[in-house]
ROLOZA-989115 format. One record per residue (C-alpha): residue number from 1; residue in three letters; x, y, z. Coordinates in steps of 0.05 Angstrom, whole numbers, always signed. Last residue first. Example, Ala and Ser with C-alpha at 12.3 -4.5 7.8 and 13.67 -1.06 7.14 Angstrom:
% ROLOZA-989115
pos=2 code=SER xx=+273 yy=-21 zz=+143
pos=1 code=ALA xx=+246 yy=-90 zz=+156
END
This chain:
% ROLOZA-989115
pos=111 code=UNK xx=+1827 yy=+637 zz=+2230
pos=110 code=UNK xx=+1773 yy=+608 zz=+2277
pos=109 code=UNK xx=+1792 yy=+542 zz=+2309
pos=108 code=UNK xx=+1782 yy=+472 zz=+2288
pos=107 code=UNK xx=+1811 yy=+420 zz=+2321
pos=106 code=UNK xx=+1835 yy=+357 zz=+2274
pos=105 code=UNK xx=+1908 yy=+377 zz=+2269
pos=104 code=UNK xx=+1919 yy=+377 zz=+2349
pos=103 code=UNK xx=+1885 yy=+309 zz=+2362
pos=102 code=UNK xx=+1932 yy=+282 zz=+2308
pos=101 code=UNK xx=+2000 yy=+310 zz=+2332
pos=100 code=UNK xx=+1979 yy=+291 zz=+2404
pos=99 code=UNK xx=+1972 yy=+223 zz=+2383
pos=98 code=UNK xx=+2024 yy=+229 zz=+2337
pos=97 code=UNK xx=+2071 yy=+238 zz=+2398
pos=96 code=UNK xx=+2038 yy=+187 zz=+2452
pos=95 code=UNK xx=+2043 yy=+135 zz=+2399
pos=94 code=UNK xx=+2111 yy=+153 zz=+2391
pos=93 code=UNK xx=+2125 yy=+151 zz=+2455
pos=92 code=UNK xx=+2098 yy=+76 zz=+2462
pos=91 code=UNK xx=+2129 yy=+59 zz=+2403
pos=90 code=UNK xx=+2202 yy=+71 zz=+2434
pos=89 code=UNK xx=+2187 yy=+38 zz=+2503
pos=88 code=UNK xx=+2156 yy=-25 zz=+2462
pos=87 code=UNK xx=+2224 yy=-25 zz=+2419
pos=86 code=UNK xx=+2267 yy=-16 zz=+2478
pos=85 code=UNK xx=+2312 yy=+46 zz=+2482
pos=84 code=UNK xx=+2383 yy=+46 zz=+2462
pos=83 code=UNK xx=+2445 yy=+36 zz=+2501
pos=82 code=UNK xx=+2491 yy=+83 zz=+2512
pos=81 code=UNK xx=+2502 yy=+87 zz=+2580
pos=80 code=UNK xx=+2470 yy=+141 zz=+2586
pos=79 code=UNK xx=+2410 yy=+119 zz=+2557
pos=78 code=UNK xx=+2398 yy=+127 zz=+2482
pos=77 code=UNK xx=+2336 yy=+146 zz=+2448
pos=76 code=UNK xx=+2307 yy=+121 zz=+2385
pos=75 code=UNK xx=+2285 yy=+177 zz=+2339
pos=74 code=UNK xx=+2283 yy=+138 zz=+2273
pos=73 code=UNK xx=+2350 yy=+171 zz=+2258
pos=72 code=UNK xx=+2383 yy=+154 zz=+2306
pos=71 code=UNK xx=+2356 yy=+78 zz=+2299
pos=70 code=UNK xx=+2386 yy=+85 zz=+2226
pos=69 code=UNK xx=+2454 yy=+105 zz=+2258
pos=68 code=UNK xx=+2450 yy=+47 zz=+2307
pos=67 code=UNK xx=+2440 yy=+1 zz=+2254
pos=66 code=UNK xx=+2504 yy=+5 zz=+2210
pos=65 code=UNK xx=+2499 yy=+33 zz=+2145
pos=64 code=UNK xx=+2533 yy=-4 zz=+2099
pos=63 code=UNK xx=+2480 yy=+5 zz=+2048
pos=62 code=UNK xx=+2428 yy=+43 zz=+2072
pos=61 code=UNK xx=+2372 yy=+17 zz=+2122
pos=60 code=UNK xx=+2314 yy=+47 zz=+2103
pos=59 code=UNK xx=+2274 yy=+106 zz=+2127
pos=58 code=UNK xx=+2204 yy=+127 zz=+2121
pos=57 code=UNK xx=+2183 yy=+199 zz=+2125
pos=56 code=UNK xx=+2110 yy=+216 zz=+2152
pos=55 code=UNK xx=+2123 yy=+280 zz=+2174
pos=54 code=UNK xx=+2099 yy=+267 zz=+2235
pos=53 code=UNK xx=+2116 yy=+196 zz=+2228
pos=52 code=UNK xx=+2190 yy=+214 zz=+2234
pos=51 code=UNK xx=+2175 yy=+237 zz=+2324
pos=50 code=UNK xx=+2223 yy=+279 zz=+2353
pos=49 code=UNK xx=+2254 yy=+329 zz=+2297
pos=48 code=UNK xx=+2180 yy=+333 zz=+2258
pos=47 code=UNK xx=+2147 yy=+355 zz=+2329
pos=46 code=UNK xx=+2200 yy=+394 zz=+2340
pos=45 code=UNK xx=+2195 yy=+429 zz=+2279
pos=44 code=UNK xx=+2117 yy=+426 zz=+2285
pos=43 code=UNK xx=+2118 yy=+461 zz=+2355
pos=42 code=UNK xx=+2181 yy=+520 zz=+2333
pos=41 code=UNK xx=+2130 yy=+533 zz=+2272
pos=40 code=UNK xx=+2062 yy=+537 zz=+2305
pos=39 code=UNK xx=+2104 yy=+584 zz=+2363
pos=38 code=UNK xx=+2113 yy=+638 zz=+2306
pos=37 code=UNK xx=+2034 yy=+649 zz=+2304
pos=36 code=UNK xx=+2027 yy=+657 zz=+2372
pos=35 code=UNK xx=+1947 yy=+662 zz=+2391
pos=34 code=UNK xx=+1937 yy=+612 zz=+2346
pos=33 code=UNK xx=+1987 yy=+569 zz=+2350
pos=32 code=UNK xx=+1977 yy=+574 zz=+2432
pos=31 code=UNK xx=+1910 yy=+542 zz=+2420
pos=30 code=UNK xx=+1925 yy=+486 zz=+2371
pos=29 code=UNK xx=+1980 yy=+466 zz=+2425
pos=28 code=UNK xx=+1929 yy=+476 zz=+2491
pos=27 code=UNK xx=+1877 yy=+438 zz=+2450
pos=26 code=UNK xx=+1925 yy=+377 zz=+2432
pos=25 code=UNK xx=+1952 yy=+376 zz=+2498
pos=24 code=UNK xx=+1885 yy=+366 zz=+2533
pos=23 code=UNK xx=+1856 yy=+318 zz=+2468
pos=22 code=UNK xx=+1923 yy=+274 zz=+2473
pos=21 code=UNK xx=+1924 yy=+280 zz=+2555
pos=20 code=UNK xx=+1873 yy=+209 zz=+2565
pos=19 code=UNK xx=+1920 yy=+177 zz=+2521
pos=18 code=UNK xx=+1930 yy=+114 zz=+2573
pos=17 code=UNK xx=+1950 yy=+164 zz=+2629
pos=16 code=UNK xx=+2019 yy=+140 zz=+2648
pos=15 code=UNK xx=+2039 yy=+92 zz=+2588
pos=14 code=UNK xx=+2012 yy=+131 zz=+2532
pos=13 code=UNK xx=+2032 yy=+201 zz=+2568
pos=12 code=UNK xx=+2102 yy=+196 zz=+2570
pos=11 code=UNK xx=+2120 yy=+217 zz=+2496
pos=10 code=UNK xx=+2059 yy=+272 zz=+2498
pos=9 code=UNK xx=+2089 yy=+304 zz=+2561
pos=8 code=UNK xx=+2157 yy=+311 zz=+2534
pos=7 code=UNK xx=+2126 yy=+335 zz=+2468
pos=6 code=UNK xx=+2091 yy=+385 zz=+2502
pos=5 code=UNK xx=+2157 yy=+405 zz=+2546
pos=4 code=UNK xx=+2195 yy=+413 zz=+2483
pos=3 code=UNK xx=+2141 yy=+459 zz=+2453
pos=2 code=UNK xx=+2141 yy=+499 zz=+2522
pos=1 code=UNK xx=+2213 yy=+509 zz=+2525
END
């Protein structure tokens, strides 16, 4: 619950706070890694699940793929409806992700 709500936070915060939370949720994710070692893997799984540059992995459009299946798997969301997310709503999340990702990996804390 608490990774998921990170991320949640981190996708929303670009356009909200202009990545004033990055540090803030960076520290609080670095933190709880180290004081729960099993909770480092559950945060980088999602963060590798919700955001491919985590990782980084690039994907290409396969032969006779269609499109929608490679904007699944580039994390685009889908409304409702059905219909995916925006291109500028999509980066802005996953600006808000790595940006979260990053601040988290550069903190140093005592082993």
């Amino acid at each position: 619950f608490v990774c998921s709500k990170i991320l949640e936070y981190a996708g929303t915060q670009s356009a909200t706070a202009g990545f004033n939370l990055a540090v803030p949720l960076g520290c609080l994710a670095a933190a709880l890694c180290v004081q729960v070692p099993t909770f480092r893997d559950a945060l980088l799984g999602q963060f590798y699940a919700s955001c491919p540059y985590s990782v980084p992995r690039y994907y290409q459009q396969l032969e006779g793929q269609d499109q929608t299946a490679l904007y699944a798997k580039l994390g685009y969301r889908k409304s409702a409806t059905g219909v995916l997310e925006s291109d500028d709503s999509y980066t802005e999340r996953m600006q808000g992700i790595v940006s979260v990702y990053f601040a988290m990996m550069q903190l140093e804390f005592p082993p």
